[in-house]
C-alpha positions as CSV (number, residue, x, y, z in Angstrom):
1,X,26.1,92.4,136.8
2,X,27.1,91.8,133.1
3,X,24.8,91.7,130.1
4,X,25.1,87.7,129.9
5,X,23.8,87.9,133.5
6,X,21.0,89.2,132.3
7,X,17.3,87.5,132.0
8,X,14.9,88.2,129.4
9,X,11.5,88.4,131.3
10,X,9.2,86.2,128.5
11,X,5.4,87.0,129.8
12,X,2.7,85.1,127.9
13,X,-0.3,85.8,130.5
14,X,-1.9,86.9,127.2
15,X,-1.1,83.7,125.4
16,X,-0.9,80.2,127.4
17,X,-2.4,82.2,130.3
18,X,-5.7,82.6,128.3
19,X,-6.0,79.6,127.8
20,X,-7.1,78.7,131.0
21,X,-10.8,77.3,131.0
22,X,-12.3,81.0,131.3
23,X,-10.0,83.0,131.2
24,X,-10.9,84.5,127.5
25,X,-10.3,88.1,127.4
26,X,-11.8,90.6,124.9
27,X,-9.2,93.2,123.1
28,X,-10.2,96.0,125.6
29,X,-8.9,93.2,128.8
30,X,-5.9,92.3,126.6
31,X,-5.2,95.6,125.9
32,X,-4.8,96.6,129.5
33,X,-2.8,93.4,130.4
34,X,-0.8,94.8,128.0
35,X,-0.4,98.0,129.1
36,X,1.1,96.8,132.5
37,X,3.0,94.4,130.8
38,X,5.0,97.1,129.3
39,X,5.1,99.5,132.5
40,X,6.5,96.4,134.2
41,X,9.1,96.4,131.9
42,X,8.4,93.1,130.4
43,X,11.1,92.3,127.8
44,X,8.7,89.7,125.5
45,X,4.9,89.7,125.3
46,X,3.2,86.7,124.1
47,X,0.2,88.7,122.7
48,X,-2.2,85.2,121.5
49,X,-1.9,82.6,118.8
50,X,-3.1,84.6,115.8
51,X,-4.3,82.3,113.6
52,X,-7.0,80.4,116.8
53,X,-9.4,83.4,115.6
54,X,-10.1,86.6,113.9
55,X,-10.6,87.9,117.3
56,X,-7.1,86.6,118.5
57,X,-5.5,88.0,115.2
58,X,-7.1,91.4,115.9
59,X,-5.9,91.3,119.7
60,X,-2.6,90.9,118.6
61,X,-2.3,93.1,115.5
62,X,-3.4,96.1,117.7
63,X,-1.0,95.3,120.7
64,X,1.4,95.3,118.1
65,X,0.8,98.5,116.7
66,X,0.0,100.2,120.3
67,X,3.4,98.5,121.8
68,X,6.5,100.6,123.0
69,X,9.8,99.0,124.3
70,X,8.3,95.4,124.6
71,X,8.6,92.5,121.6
72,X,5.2,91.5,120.6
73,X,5.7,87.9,120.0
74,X,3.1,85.0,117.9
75,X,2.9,82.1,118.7
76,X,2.4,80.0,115.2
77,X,2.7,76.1,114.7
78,X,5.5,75.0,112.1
79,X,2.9,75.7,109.1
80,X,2.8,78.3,106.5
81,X,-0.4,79.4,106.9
82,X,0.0,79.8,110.7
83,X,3.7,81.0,110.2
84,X,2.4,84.4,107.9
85,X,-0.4,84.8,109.7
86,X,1.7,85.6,112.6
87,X,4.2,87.8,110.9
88,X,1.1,89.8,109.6
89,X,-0.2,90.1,112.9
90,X,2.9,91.5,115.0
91,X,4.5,93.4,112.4
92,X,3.2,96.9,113.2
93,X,5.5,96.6,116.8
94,X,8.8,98.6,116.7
95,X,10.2,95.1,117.7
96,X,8.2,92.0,117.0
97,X,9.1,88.0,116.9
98,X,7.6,84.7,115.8
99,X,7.7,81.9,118.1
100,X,7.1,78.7,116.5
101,X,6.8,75.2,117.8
102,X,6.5,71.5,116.6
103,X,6.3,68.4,119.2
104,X,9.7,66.1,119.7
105,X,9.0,63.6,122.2
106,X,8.9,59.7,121.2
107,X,5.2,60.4,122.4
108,X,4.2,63.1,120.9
109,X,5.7,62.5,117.2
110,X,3.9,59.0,117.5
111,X,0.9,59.7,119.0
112,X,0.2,63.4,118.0
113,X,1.8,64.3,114.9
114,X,2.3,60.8,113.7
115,X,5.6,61.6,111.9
116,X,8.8,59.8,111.7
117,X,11.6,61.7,113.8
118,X,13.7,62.7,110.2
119,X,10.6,64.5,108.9
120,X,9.8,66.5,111.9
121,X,14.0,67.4,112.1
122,X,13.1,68.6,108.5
123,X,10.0,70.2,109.7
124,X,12.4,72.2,111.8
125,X,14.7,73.8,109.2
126,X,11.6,74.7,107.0
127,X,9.4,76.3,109.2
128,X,12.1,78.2,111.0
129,X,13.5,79.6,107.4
130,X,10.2,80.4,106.2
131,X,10.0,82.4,109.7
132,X,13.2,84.4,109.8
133,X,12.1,85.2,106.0
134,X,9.7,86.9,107.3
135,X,11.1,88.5,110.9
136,X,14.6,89.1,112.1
137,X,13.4,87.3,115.7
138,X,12.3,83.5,115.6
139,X,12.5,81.7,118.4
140,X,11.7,77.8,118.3
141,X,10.3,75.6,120.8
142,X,10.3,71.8,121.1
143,X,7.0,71.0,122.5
144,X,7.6,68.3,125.3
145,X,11.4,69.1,125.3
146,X,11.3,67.5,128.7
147,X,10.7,64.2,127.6
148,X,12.3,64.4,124.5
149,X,15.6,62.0,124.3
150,X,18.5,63.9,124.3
151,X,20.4,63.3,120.8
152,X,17.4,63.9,118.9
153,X,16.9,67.5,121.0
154,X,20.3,68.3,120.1
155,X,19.9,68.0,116.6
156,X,16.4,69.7,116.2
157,X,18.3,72.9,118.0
158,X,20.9,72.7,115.9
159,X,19.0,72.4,113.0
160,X,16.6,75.7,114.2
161,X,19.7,77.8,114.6
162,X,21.0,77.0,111.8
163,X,18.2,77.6,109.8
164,X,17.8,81.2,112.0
165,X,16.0,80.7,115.4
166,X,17.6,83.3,118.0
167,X,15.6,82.1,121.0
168,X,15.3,78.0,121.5
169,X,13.1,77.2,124.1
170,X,13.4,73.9,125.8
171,X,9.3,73.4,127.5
172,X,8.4,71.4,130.2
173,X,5.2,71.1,128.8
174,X,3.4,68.9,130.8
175,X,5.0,70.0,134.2
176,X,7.1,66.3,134.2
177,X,10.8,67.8,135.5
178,X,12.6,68.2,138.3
179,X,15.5,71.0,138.7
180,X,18.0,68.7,138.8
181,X,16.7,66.9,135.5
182,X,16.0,70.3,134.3
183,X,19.1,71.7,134.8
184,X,21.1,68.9,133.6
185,X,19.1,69.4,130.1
186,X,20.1,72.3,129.5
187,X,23.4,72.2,130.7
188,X,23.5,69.1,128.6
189,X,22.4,71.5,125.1
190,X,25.2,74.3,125.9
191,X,28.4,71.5,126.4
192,X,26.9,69.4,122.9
193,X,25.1,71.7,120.5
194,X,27.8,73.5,118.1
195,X,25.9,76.8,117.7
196,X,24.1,76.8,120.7
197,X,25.8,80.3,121.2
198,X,24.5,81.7,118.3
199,X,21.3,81.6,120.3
200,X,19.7,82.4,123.7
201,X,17.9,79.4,126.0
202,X,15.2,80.3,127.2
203,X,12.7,77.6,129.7
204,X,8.7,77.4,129.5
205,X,7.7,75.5,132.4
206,X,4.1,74.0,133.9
207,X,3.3,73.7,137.3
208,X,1.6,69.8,136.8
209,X,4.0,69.1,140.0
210,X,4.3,72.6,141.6
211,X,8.0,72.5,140.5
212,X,7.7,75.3,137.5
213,X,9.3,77.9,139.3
214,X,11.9,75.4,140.9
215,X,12.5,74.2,137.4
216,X,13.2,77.7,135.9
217,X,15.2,78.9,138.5
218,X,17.1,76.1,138.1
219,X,17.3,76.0,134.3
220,X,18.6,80.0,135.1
221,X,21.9,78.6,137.2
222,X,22.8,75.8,134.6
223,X,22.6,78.8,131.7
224,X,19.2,79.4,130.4
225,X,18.8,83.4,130.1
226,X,15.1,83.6,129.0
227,X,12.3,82.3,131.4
228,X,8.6,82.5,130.1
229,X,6.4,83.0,132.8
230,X,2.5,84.1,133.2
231,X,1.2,86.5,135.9
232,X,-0.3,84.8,139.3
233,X,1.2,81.5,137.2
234,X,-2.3,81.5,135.5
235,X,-2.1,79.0,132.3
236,X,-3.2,75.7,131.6
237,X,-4.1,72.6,134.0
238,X,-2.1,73.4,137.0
239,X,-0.9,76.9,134.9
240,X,2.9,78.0,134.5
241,X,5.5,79.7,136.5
242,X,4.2,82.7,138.3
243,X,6.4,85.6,137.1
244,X,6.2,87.5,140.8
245,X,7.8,84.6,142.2
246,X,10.8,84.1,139.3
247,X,11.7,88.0,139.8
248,X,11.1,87.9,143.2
249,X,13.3,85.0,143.6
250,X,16.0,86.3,141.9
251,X,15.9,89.6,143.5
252,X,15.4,88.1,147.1
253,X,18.4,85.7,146.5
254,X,20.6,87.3,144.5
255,X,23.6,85.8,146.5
256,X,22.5,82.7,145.0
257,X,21.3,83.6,141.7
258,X,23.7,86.7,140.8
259,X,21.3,87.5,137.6
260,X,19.4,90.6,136.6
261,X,16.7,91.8,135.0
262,X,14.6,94.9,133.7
263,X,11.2,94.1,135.9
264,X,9.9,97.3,138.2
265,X,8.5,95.1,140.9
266,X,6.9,97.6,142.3
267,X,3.8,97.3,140.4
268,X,3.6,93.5,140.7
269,X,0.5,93.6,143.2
270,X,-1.1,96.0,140.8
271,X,-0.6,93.4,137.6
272,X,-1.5,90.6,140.1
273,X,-4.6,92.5,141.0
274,X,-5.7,93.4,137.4
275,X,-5.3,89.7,135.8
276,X,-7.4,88.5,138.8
277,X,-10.1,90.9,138.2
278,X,-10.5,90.4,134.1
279,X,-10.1,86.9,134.5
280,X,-12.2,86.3,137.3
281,X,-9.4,83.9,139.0
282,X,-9.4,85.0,142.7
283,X,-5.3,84.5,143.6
284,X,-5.2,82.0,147.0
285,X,-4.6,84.1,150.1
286,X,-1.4,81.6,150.8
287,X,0.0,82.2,147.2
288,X,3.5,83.4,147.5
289,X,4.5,87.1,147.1
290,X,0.9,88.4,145.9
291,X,-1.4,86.3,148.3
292,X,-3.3,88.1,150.8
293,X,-1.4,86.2,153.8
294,X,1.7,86.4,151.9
295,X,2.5,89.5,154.2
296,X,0.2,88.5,157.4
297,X,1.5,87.5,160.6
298,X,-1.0,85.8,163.1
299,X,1.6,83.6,165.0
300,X,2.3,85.6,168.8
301,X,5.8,84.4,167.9
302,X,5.5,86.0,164.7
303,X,4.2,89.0,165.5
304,X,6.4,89.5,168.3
305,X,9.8,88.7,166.3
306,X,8.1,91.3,163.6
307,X,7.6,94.4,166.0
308,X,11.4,94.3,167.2
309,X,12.5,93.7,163.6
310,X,10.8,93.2,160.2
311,X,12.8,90.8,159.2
312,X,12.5,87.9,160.9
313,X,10.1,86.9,159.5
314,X,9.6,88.4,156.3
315,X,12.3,88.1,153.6
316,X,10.7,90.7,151.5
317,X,9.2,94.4,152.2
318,X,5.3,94.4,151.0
319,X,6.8,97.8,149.5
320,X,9.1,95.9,146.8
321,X,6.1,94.4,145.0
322,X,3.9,97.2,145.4
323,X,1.9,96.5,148.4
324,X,0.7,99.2,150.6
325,X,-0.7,99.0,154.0
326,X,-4.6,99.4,154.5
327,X,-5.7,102.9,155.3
328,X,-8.4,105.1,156.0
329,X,-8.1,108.0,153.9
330,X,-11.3,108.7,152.1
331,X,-15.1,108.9,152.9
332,X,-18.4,110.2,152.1
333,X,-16.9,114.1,152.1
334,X,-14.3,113.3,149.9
335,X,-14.2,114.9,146.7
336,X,-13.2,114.1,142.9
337,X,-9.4,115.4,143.3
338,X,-8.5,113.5,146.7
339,X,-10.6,110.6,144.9
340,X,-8.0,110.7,142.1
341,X,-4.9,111.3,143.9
342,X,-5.6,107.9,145.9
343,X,-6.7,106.0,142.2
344,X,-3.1,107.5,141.0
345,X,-1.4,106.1,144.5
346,X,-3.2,103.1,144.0
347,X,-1.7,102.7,140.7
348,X,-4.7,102.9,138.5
349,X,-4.5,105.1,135.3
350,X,-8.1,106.4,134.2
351,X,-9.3,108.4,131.9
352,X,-11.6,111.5,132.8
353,X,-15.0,109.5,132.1
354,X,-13.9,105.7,133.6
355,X,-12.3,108.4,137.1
356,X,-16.1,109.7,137.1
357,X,-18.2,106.9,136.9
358,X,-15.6,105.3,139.7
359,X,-16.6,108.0,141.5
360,X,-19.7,107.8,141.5
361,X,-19.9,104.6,142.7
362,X,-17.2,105.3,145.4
363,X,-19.6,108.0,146.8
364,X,-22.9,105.3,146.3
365,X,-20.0,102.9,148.6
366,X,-19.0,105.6,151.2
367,X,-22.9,105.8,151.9
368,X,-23.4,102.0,152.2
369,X,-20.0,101.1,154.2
370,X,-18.8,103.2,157.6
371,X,-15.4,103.2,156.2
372,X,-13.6,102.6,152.4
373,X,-10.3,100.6,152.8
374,X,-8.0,100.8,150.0
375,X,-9.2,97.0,149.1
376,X,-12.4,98.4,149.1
377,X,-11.4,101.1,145.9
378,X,-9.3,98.3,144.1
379,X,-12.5,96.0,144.3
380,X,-15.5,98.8,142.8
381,X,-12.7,100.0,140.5
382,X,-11.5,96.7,138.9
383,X,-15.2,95.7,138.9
384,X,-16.2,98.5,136.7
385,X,-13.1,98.0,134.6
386,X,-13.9,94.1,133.8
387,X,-18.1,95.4,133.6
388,X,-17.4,98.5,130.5
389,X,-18.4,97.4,126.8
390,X,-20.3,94.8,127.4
391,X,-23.4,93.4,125.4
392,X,-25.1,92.9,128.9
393,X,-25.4,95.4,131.7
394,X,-26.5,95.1,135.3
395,X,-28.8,97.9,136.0
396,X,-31.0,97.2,139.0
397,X,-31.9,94.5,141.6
398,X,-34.5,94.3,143.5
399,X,-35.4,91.1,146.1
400,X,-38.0,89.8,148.2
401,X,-37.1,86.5,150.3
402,X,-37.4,84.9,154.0
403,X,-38.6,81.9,155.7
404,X,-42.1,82.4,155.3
405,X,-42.5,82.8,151.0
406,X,-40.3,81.6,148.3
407,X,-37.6,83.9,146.8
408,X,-38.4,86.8,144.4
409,X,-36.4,88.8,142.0
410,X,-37.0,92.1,140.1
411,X,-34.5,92.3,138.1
412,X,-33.3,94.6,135.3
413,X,-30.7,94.3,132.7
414,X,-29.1,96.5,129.3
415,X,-28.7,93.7,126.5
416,X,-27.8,95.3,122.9
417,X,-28.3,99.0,124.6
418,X,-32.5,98.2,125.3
419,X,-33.4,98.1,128.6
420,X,-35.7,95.2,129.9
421,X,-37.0,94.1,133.3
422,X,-38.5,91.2,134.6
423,X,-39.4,89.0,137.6
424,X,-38.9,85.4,138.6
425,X,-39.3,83.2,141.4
426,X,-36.6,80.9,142.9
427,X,-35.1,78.4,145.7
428,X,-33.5,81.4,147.6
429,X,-32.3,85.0,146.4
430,X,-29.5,83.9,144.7
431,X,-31.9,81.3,143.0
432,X,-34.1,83.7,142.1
433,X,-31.3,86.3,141.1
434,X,-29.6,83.8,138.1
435,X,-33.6,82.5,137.0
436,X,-34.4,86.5,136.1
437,X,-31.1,86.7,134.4
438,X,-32.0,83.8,132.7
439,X,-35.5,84.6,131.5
440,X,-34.1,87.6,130.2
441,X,-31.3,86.5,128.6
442,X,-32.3,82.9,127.6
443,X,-29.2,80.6,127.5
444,X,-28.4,77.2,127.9
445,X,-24.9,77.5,130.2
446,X,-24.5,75.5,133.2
447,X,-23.4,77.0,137.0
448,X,-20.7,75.0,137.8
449,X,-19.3,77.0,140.4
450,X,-20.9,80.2,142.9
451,X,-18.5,81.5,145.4
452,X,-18.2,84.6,148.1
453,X,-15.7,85.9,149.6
454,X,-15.1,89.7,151.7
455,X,-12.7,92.0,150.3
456,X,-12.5,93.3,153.6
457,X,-13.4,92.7,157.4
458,X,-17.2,93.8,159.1
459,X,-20.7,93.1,158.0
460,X,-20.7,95.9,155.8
461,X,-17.7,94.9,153.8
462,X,-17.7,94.7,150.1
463,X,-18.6,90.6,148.5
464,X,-16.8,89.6,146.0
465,X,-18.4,86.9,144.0
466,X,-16.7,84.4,141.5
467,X,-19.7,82.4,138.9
468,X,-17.9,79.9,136.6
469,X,-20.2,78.9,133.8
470,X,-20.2,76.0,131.0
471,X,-21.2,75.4,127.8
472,X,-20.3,72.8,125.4
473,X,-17.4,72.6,126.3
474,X,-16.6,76.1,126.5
475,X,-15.8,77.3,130.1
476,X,-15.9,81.2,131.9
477,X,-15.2,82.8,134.8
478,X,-17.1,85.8,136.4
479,X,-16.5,88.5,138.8
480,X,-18.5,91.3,140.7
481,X,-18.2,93.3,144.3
482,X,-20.8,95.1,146.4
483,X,-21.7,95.8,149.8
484,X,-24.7,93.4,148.9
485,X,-23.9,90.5,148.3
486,X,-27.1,89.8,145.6
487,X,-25.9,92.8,143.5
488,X,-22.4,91.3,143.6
489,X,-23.5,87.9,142.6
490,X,-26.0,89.3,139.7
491,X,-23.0,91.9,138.5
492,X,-20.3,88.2,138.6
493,X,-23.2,86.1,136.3
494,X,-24.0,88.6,134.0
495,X,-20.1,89.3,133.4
496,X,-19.5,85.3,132.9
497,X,-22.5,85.4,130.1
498,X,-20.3,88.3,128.7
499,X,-17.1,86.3,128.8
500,X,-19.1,83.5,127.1
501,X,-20.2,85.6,124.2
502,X,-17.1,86.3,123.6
503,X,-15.5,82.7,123.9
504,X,-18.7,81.6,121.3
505,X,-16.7,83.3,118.5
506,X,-13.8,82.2,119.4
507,X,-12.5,78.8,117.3
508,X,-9.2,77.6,118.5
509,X,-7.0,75.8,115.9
510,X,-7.4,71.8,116.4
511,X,-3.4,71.5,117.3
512,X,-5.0,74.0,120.8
């Protein structure tokens, strides 16, 4: 393997991901993100769009300053404004860069921008050179590079690396490709753009037609050495190419793609795991590499051809991304050191106060549940990670419902650090459950999704709930796990009106 082999792992989970109705994080969330971001080894992180809010600006500006080996990348549009508010914000990182963007389709310039073709080529060279005054790393993206016609592309790259773009970045914005389109594109920008050496391709691809991993991987074998990617694929619409399956790809088939990169897949499961919980997106049990099937084996045929030799029928060890085989290990006489041993095999990192109150409610689970499956400590511990600083706080449920009387709810709640209690009536307990939260925390948000799943087999497994709220517009996603599947559901509200709260402050720029 050579250096030019070599592909620079782009992640912008932080960035495009979070802008996935719902999926706003707070700076504590993106801070952790980013945190396993780095320990992946993660070449680029996307850390937000600076100027969308202050709280965007801040997110970014202190992942900059906290980051290690990683660039902490901007993402500004070909303004000024947007352009030094990005350098502002990244600068504090050892290594930082500015990615800015303009549209270039026939559609887009018409229909969006409403600019002749000339000025946005000018466009190009000014905002780039304003950039690299400002940062040694710009890279420039045509937005709708896909559908952009193909002498006009050429120019506007030329144009950004001449003017000092070191990463061009040729989207597939609205997920339109197909690899052998794809590939041609890019080929067709190496064999006709004079200084496209000067610069390294790098491919942002949607997943509109499920083809965005297809279309990277195929934009990697006609010469693009930067793929930008999003944990468990999360972004807009149909979201972007799922990072687990581009490295995994390229280390499963490296006879077919002979390219490297610096990604310890070993803690993929663990990043998989930790976007899901913070965002509140459960990942689909068939999703490939970090599904929960992705390593079952029902079929007889299956399971026979996998007892005389693992790989028949899997491609992949569940050890190379991180995933360990279910165990029985701990219980209700385990103590705080054997507790923290499996938290550290688990791959979680706490500090002393976040290990105690996880165990604490690892004892309260080991007394509710005859046995504690290692899904059953990822569940309570990402739960309490996605439940800590929060304006709200789930204290207490109690509930009163049958066939014979309509549902009640005692309920009680920690809003702005005052406790407060009440009880309402409802169609049902989990009726009941959302009308007490809502009496005490009056709001005008609409349910537009309620959904249980078990993190684990038996009537005494641990729910985990998913509650998607709306308002005007504004869309979140909510999580929570217990053995009872009322507590769970009140915990997975109360943490979408949290989310919400935050997403209230949040203005995005009109271009978003």
């Amino acid at each position: 393997m050579t250096e030019s082999n070599r592909i620079v792992i782009f992640d912008t989970t932080l960035r495009d991901g979070e802008q996935s109705p719902g999926c706003s994080m707070n700076l504590e969330e993106k801070l952790k993100v980013a945190v396993i971001l780095e320990e992946m080894g993660v070449d680029v992180i996307e850390a937000g769009f600076p100027v969308a809010s202050k709280g965007d600006f801040e997110a970014v500006h202190t992942i900059a300053a906290r980051a290690g080996k990683a660039a902490i990348c901007g993402l500004a549009r070909a303004t000024k404004g947007d352009i030094q508010g990005c350098a502002d914000a990244v600068r504090a990182a050892p290594r930082h860069r500015i990615h800015t963007f303009i549209s270039t389709s026939p559609l887009h310039m018409k229909y969006k921008l409403q600019m002749a073709p000339e000025r946005v080529l000018e466009i190009v060279s000014e905002s780039v050179a304003f950039a690299r005054s400002l940062v040694e790393d710009v890279e420039w993206s045509a937005e709708d590079g896909s559908r952009t016609e193909p002498d006009f592309l050429c120019r506007c790259v030329e144009a950004a690396i001449k003017a000092g773009a070191r990463t061009i970045n040729i989207p597939d914005t609205v997920g339109y490709a197909v690899p052998d389109e794809y590939a041609a594109l890019i080929a067709m920008l190496i064999n006709r753009v004079p200084n496209i050496d000067q610069a390294v391709l790098s491919v942002h691809c949607h997943n509109d037609l499920g083809l965005a991993v297809a279309n990277s991987l195929a934009a990697v074998q006609a010469g693009a050495r930067q793929v930008e990617c999003t944990i468990n694929g999360l972004g807009e619409r149909a979201g972007n190419a799922a990072m687990e399956e581009i490295v995994m790809g390229l280390r499963t088939r490296a006879d077919r793609l002979p390219f490297h990169n610096g990604i310890r897949t070993e803690l993929i499961t663990r990043a998989s795991r930790l976007v899901s919980a913070i965002t509140g997106i459960s990942v689909q049990p068939n999703k490939a590499i970090v599904g929960k099937n992705a390593f079952a084996h029902e079929s007889g045929i299956h399971q026979d051809g996998m007892l005389k030799h693992a790989q028949t029928y899997e491609i992949m060890t569940p050890e190379s991304v991180g995933l360990n085989k279910s165990t029985l290990v701990l219980g209700k006489h385990s103590g705080r050191a054997a507790f923290k041993a499996k938290l550290k095999d688990l791959g979680y990192d706490l500090g002393d106060n976040a290990v105690e109150e996880a165990f604490v409610r690892f004892k309260d689970l080991a007394d509710r549940k005859k046995d504690v499956f290692d899904e059953d400590i990822q569940a309570l511990v990402d739960d309490e990670m996605v439940s800590a600083d929060q304006r709200i706080r789930f204290v207490s449920l109690d509930l009163h419902c049958g066939s014979k009387a309509p549902a009640k709810a005692d309920l009680e709640l920690v809003i702005d650090g005052a406790a407060r209690q009440v009880s309402a009536g409802g169609d049902g307990p989990v009726d009941a459950t959302f009308n007490a939260i809502k009496a005490l925390f009056p709001h005008t948000a609409d349910l537009q999704l309620y959904q249980v799943h078990a993190v684990t087999e038996g009537t005494d497994a641990q729910a985990e709930v998913t509650v998607r709220l709306s308002e005007q517009g504004k869309t979140v996603i909510g999580q929570g796990a217990h053995t009872d599947t009322l507590v769970a559901s009140a915990r997975a509200y109360v943490h979408a009106l949290n989310k919400l709260l935050v997403k209230r402050e949040k203005t995005a720029p009109e271009a978003l």
